[in-house]
N, C-alpha and C positions, 0 to 999 in steps of 0.2 A: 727270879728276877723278872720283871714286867716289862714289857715295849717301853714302856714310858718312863725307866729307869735308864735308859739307853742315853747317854748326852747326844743333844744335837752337834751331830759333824760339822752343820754347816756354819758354825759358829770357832769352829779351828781354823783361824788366818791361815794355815800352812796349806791346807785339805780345799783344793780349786771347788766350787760348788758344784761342778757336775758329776764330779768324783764323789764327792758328797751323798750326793742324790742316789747314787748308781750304788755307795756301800750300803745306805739306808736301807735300802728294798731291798738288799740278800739277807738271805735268813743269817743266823747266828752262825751256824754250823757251815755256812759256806764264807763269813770273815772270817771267820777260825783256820777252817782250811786254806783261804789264801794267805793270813799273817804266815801260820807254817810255811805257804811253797815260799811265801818271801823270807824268811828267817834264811830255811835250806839254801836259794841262789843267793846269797849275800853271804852265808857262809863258805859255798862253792867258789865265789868269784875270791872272797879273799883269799882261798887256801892256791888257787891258780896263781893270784900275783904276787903272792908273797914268797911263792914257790918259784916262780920267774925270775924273783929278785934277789935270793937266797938259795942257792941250787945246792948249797953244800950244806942245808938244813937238812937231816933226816926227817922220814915221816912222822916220828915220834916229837921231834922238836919241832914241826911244822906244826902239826896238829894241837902241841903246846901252846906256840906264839899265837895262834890266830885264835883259840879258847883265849886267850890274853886280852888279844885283839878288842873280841867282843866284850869281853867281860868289863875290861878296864880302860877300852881305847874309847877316841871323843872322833866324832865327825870330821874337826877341823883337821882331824893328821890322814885324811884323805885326800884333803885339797894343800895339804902343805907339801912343799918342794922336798925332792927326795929324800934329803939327808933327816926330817923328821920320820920318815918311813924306817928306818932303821932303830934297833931295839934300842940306843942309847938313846937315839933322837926323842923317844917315843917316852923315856922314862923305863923301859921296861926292865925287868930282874933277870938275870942271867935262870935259864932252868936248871942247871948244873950248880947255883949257888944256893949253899946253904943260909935258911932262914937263921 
């Protein structure tokens, strides 16, 4: 893959130009390593609050719902009011239930 197969960032409304600028110039290997440490704290941050909000989840079930989380969850049930936070709210399947 060549530099110039790369899309311009700063053409992503979402992505502030300077932010832009600044992933531009890192090599490959060092977005790669930051997408990873960001994956890692976002997975970290969910397993803490979901674990805060759910203390009688085992780590088995914890570990489940927030693989769930990521896999199946949408943005908006981060910013919605609690009761979307909860696996019914959420749509989600029971782990215990069979397909």
């Amino acid at each position: 893959m060549s530099e110039d197969s790369i899309p311009d960032m700063s053409q992503i409304s979402m992505v502030e130009p300077r932010v832009a600028e600044i992933l531009r110039r890192m090599s490959r290997m060092k977005r790669l390593r930051l997408s990873h440490e960001m994956w890692q704290l976002t997975r970290e941050r969910l397993t803490t609050f979901l674990r805060s909000h759910h203390p009688d989840w085992d780590e088995s079930e914890l570990q489940w719902r927030v693989a769930d989380w990521l896999l199946q969850g949408s943005l908006a049930a981060f910013v919605a009011p609690h009761p979307a936070l909860s696996p019914e709210g959420r749509g989600m399947r029971d782990p215990q239930e069979k397909e």
